[in-house]
Structures are given as structure tokens and as C-alpha cells.
N, C-alpha and C positions, 0 to 999 in steps of 0.2 A: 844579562839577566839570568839570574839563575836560582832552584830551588821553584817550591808553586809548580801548579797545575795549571794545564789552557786547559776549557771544556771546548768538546767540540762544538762550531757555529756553523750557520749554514742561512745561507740566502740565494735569492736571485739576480741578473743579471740579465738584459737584453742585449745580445751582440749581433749588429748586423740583422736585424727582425727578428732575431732567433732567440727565445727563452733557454740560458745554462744555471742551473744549481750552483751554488758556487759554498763549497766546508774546508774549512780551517785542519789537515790534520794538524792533533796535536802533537805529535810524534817527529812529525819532520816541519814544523810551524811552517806550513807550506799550503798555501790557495790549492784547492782541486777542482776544476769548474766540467761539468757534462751538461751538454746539451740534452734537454727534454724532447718532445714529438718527434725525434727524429727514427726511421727505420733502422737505424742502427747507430753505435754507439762514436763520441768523439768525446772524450776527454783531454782536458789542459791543464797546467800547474807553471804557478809560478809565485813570488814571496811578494809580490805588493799588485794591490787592484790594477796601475794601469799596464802593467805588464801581464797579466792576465784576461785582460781585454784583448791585447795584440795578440797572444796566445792562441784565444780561442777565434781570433779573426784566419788566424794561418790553419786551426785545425777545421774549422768550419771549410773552409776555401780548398783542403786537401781533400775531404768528405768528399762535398760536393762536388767535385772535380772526379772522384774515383766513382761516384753514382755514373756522372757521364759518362764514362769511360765504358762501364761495365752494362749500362743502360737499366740500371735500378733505381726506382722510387725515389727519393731521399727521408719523404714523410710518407706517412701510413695511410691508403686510402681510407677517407671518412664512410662508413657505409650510409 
């Protein structure tokens, strides 16, 4: 495929209970998915949806894992 423009898209995703954003760059036609409420950031990429689920399964699982570790939050308390 070559020539033409992608615009960029952008959806969501539930991984694992967890709400991720999920945009198309168009530059490297490449999934970018971040996870929303969380205290700090986990972003994943990968070129097709179900590899970007796994993705954000591993990056979710490394987070959470590093909260433990470190004994932080992972979500933001609700006041």
C-alpha cells in the first residue's frame, strides 16, 4: 500500500477491567494503547488488535506488579 494518508483514530479497549485508549499512529501505522485511571502511566503498541490486547495484558501485569513492589496506589484515590 502505498501513496494516501491514514488519519489518525482512536478508540477504547477493556483489558483485563482496565479501560486503555487505543490511536492508530499514522506515521508508524502502529496501535498505541494507554491505559486511563491509572496513577501512572502504561503504554503498549503493537500492528494488529489481538496483539495489542496481549500487549497491554504484559504491560498492565508489569505496572501492577511494580505498584507492589514499590507499595503505590495503582489508581488514584476517589475523594
Amino acid at each position: 500500500m502505498s501513496g494516501g494518508s491514514i488519519a489518525p483514530l482512536s478508540d477504547r479497549l477493556e483489558i483485563d477491567g482496565e479501560t486503555a485508549t487505543v490511536t492508530l499512529d499514522p506515521e508508524t501505522r502502529m496501535l498505541r494503547g494507554a491505559f486511563v485511571g491509572l496513577s501512572g502511566g502504561a503504554d503498549f503498541y503493537a500492528t494488529n488488535i489481538p496483539d495489542l490486547i496481549e500487549e497491554g495484558r504484559r504491560s498492565l501485569a508489569v505496572y501492577l506488579g511494580l505498584c507492589r513492589e514499590k507499595g503505590i496506589e495503582p489508581r488514584p484515590k476517589v475523594a
